[in-house]
Backbone as a printed PyTorch tensor [residue, N CA C, xyz], in Angstrom:
tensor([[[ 13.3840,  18.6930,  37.7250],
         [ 14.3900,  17.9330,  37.0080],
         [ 13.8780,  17.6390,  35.5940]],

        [[ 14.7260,  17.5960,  34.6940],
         [ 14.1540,  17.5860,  33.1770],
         [ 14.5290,  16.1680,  32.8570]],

        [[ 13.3340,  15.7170,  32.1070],
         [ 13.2040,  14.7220,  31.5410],
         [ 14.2670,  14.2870,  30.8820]],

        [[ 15.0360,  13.0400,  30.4530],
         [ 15.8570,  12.2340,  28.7950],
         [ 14.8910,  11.9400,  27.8070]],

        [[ 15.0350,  12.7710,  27.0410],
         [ 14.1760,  12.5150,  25.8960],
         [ 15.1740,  11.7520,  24.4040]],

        [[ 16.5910,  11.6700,  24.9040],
         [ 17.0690,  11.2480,  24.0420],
         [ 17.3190,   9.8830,  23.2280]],

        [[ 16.6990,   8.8830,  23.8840],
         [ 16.3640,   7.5580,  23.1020],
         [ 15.0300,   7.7150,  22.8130]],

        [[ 14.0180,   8.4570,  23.2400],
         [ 12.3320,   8.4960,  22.4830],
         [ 12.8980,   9.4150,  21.2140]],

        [[ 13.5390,  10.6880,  20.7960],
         [ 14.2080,  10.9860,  19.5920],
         [ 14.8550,  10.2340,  18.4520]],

        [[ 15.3520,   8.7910,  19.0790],
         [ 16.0430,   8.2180,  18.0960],
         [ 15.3100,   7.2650,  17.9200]],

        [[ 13.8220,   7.0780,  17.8660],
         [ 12.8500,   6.0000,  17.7080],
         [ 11.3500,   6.8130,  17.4960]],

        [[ 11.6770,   8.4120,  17.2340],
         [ 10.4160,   9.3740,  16.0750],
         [  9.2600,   9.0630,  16.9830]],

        [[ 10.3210,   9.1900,  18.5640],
         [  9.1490,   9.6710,  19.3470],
         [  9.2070,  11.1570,  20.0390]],

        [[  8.2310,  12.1930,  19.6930],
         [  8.7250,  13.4560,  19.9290],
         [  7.8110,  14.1070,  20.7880]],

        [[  8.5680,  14.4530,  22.2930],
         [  8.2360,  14.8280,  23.4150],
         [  7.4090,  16.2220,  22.9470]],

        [[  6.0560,  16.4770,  23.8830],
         [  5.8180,  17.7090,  23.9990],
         [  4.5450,  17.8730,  25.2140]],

        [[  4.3380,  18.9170,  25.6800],
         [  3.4770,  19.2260,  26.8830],
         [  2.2890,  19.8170,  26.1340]],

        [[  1.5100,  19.1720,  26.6760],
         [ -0.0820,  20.0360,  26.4930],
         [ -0.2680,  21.2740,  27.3810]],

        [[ -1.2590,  22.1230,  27.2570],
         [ -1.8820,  23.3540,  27.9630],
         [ -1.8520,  22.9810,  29.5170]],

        [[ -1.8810,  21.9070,  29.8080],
         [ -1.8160,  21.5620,  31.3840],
         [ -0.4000,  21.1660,  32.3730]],

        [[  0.6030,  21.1070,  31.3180],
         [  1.5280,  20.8910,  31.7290],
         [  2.1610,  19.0670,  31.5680]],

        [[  0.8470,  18.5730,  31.3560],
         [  1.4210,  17.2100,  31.0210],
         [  2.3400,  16.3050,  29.8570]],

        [[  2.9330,  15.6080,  30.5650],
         [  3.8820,  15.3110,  29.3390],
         [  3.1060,  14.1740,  28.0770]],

        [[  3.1150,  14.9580,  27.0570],
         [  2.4910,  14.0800,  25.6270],
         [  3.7010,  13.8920,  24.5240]],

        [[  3.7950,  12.0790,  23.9900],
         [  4.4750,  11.4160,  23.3700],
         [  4.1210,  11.5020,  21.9790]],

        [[  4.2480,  12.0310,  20.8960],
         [  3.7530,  11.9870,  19.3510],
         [  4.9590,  10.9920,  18.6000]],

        [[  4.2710,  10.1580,  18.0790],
         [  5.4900,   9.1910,  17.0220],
         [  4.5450,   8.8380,  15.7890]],

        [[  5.5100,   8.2630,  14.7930],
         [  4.8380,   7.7580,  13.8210],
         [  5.2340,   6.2360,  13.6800]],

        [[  4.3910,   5.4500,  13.5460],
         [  4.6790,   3.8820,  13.2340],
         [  4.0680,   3.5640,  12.0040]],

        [[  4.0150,   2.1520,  11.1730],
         [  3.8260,   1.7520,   9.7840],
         [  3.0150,   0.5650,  10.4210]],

        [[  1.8030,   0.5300,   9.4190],
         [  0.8970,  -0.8070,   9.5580],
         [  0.8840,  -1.1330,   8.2930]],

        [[  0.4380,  -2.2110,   8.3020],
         [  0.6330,  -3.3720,   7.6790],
         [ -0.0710,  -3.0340,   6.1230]],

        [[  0.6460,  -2.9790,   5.3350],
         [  0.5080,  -2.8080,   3.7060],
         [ -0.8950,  -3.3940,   3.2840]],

        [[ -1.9360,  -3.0370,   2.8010],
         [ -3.1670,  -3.3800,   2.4360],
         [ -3.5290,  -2.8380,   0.9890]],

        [[ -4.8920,  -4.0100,   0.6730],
         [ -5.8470,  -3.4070,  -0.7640],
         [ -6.7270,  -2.8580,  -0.5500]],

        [[ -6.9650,  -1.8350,  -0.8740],
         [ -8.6260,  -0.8530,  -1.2640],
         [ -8.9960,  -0.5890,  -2.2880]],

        [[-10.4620,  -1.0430,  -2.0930],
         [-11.3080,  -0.5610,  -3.9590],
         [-12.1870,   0.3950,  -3.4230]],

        [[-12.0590,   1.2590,  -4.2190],
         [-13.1590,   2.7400,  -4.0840],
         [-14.6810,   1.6930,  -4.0590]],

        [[-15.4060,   2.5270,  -3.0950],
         [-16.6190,   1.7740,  -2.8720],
         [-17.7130,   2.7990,  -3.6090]],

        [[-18.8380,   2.0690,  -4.1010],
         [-19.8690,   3.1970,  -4.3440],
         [-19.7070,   3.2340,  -5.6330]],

        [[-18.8600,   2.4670,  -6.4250],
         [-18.1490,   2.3810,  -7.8630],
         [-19.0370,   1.1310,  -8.4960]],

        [[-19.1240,   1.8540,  -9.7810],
         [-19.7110,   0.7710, -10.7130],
         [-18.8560,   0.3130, -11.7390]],

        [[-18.5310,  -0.7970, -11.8500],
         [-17.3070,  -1.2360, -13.0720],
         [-18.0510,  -1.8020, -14.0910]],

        [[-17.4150,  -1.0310, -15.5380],
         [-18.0390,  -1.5450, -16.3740],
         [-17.4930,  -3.0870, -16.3290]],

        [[-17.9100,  -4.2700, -17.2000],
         [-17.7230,  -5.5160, -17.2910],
         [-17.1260,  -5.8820, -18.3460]],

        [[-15.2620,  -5.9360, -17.9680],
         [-14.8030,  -6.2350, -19.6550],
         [-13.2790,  -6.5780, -18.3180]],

        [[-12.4190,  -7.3730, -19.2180],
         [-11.3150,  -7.3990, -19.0820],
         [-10.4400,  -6.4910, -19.2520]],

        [[ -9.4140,  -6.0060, -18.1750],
         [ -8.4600,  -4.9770, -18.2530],
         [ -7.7110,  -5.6800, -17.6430]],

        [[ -6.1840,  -4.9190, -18.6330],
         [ -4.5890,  -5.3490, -18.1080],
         [ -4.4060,  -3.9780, -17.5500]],

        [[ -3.9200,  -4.7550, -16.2710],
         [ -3.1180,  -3.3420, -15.7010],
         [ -1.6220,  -3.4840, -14.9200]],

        [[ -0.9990,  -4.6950, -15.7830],
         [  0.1570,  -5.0910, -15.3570],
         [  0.7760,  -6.1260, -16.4050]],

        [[  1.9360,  -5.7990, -17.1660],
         [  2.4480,  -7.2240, -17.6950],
         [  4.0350,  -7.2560, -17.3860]],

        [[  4.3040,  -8.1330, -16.8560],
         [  5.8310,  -8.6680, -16.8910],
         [  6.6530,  -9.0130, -18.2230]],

        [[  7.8840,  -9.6570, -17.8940],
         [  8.4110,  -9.8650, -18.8750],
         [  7.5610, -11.7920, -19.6290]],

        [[  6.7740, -12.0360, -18.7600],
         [  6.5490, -13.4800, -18.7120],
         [  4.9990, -13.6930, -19.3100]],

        [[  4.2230, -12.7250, -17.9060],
         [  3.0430, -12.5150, -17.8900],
         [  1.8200, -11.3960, -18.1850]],

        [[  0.6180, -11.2620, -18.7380],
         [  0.0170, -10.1260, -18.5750],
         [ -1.1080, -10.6500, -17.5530]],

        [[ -1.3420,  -8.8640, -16.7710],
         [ -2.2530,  -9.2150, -15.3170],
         [ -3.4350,  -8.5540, -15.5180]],

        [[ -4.6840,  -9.4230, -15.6920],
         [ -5.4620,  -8.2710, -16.0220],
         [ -6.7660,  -8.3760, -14.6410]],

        [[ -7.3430,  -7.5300, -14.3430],
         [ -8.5650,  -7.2100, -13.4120],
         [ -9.9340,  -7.9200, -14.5630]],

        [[-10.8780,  -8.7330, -13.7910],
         [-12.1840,  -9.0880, -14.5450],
         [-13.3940,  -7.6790, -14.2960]],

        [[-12.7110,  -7.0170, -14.3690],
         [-13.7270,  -5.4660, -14.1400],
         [-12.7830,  -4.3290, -14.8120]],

        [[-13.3630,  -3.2220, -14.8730],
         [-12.5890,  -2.2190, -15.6490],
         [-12.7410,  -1.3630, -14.1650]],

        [[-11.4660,  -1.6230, -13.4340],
         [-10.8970,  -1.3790, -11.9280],
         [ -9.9580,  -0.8430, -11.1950]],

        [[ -9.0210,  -0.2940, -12.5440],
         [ -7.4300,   0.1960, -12.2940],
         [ -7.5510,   1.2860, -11.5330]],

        [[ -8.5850,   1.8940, -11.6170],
         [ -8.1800,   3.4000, -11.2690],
         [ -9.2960,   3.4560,  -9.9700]],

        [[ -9.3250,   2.4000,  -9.5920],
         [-10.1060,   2.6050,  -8.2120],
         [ -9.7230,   1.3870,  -7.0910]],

        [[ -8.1990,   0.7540,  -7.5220],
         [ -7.9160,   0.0210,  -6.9620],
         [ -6.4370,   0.4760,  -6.0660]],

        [[ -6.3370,   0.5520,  -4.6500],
         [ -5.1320,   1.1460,  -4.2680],
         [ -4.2290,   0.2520,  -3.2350]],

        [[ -3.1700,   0.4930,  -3.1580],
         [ -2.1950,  -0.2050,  -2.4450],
         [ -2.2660,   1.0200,  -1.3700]],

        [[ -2.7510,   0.5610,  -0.2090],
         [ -2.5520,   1.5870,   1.2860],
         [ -1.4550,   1.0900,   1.9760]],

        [[ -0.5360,   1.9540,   2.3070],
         [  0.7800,   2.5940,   3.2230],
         [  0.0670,   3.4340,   4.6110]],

        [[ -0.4800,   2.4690,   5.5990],
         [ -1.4030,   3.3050,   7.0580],
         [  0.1390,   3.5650,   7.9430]],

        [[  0.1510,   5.0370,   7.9030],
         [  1.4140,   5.7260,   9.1200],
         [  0.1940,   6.2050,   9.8930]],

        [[  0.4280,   5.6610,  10.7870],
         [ -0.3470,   6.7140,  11.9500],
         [  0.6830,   7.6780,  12.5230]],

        [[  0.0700,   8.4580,  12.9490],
         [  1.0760,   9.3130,  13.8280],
         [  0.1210,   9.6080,  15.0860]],

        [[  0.5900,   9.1020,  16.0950],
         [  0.0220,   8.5240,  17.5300],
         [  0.3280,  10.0280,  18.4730]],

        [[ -0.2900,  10.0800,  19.0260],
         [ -0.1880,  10.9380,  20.1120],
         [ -0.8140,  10.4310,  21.5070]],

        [[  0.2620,  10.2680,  22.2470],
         [ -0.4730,   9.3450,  23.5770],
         [ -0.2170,   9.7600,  24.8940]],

        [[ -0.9580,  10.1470,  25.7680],
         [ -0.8310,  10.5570,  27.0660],
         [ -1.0920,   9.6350,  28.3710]],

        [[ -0.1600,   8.9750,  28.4710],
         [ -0.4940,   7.6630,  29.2670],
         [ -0.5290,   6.5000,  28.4190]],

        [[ -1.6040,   5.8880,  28.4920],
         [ -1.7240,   5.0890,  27.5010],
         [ -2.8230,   5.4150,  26.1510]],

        [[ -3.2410,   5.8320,  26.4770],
         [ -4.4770,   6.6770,  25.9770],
         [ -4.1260,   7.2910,  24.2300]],

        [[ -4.9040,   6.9500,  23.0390],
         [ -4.1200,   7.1400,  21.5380],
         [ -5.3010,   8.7910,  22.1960]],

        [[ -4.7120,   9.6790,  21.4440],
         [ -5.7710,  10.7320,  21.3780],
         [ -5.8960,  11.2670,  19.7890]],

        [[ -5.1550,  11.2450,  19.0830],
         [ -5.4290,  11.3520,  17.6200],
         [ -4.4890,  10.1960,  16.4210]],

        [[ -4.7820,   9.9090,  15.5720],
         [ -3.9440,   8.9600,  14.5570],
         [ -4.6930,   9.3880,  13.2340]],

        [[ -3.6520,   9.8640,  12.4940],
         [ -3.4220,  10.2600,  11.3480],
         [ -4.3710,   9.3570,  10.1500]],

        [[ -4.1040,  10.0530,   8.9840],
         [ -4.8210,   9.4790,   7.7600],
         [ -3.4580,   8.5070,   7.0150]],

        [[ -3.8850,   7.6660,   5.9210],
         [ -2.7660,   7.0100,   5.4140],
         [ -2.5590,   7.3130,   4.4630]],

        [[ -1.7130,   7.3090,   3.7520],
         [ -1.0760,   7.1380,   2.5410],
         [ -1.2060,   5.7770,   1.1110]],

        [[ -1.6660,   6.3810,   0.3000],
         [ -2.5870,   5.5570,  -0.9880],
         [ -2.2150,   5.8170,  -2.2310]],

        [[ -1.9280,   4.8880,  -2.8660],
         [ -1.0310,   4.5890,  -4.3460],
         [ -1.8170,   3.9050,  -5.3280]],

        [[ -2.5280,   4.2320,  -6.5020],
         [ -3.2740,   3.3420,  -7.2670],
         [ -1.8900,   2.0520,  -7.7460]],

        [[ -2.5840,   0.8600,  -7.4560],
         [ -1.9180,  -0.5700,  -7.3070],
         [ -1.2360,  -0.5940,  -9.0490]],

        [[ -2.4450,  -0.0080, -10.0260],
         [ -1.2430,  -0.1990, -11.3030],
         [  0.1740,   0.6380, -11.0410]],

        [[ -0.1140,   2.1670, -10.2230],
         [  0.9640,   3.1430, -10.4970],
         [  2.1780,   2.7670,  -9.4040]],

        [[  1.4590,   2.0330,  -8.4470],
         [  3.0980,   1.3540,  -7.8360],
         [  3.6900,   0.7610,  -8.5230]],

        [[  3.0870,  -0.9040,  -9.0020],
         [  3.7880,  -1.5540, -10.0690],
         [  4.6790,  -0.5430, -11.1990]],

        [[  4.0320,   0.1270, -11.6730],
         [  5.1410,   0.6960, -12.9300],
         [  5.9560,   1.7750, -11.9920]],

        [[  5.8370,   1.6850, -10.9730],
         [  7.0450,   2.7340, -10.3680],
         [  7.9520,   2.0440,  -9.5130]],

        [[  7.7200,   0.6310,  -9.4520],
         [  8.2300,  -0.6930,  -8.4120],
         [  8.2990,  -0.4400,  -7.1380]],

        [[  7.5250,   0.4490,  -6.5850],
         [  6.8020,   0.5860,  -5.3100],
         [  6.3840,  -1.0520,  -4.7110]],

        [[  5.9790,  -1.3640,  -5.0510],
         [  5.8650,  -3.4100,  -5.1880],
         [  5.2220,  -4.2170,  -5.9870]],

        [[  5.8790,  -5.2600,  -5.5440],
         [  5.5740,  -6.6650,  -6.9450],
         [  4.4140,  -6.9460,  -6.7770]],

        [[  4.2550,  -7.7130,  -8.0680],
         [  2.9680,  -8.6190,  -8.4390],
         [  2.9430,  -9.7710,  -7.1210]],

        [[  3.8210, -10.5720,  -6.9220],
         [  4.1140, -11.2740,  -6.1180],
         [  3.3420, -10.8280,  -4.3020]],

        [[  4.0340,  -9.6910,  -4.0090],
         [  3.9930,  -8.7900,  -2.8500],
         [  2.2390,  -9.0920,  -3.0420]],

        [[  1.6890,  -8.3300,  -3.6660],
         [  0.2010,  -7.6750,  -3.7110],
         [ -0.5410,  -8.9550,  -3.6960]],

        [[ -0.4640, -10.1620,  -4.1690],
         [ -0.9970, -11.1850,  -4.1420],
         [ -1.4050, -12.0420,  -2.6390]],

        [[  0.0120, -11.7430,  -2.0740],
         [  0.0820, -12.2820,  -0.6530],
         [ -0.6920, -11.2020,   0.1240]],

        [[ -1.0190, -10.3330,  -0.1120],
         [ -1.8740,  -9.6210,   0.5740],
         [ -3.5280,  -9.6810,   0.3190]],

        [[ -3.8090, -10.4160,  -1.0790],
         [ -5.2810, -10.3920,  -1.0310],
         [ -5.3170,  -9.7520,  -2.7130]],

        [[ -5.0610,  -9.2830,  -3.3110],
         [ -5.0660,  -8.7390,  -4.7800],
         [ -5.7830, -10.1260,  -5.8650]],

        [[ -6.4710,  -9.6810,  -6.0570],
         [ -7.5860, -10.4610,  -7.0390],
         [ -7.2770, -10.8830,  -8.5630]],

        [[ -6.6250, -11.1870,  -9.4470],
         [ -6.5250, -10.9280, -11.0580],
         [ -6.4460, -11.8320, -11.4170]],

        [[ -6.3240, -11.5940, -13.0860],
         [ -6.2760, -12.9300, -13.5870],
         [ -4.5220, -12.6720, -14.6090]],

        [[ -4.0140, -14.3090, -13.9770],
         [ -3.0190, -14.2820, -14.6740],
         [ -2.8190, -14.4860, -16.1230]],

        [[ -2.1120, -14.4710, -17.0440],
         [ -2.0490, -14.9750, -18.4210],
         [ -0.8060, -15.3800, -19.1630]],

        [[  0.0420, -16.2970, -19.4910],
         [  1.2850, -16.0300, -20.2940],
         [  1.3060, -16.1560, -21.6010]],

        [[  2.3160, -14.8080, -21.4780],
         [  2.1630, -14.0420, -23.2940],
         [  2.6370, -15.4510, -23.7870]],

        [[  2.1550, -14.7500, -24.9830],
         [  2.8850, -15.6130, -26.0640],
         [  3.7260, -15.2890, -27.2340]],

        [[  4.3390, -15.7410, -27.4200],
         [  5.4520, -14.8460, -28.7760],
         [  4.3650, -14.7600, -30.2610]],

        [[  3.8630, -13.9980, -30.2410],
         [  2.7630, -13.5720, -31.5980],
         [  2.0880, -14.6070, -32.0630]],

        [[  1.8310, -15.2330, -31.3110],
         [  1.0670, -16.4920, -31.7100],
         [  1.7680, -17.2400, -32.8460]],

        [[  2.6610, -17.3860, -32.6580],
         [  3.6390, -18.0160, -33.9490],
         [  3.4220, -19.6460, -33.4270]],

        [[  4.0020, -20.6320, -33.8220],
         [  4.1440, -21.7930, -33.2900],
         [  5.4170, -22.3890, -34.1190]],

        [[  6.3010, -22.4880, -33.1260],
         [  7.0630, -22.7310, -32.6170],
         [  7.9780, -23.9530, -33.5960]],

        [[  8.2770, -24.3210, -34.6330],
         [  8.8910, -25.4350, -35.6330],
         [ 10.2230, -26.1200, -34.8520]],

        [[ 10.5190, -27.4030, -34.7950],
         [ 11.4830, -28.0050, -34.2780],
         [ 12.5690, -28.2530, -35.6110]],

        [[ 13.6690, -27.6870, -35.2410],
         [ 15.2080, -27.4240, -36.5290],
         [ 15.6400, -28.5420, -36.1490]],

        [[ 15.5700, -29.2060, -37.7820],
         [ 16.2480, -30.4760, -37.6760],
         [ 17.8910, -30.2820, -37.8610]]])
């Protein structure tokens, strides 16, 4: 008698048999949005912006942009019983190149652990006269 595989299909779970005949489940699921800094890295020591709003500029206390990433972990599970037998690599976005592609906010990345220093611009350093 053949299996319903048709609600594990509509939830990117996709039936298949191994060499033995047993039935194996492959899906993909999403974990939880995280920060990574390339390790093994030496930062020079200077202030860098690698983000400004319409309000604020965001800068890193290290020269860090390009070794700092916003991780997207898809596993893609393969399970025979209960048993994981392989899970995939993830998916990685340098944290300035999401921001300018609005992949996610300043806001977002913060609540996750993102380190910087805030600043608000200022209009050219002018100051500001009160019109009588």
């Amino acid at each position: 008698m053949a299996r319903d595989y048709s609600s594990k299909k509509d939830r990117g779970i996709t039936p298949k048999n191994d060499l033995k005949g047993n039935n194996i489940d492959t899906y993909r699921e999403r974990g939880p949005v995280y920060i990574k800094e390339d390790k093994d890295v030496v930062y020079a020591q200077m202030i860098e912006l690698f983000y400004e709003d319409e309000k604020n500029h965001y800068f890193f206390n290290c020269s860090k942009s390009n070794h700092v990433w916003l991780v997207f972990p898809i596993y893609e599970k393969t399970i025979m019983g209960e048993k994981i037998i392989d899970v995939d690599e993830t998916i990685k976005v340098l944290v300035k190149d999401a921001l300018a592609i609005s992949l996610t906010t300043i806001d977002e990345l913060e609540k996750i652990g993102l380190n910087f220093i805030k600043q608000p611009k200022q209009l050219d350093n002018k100051v500001l006269k009160k019109r009588n």
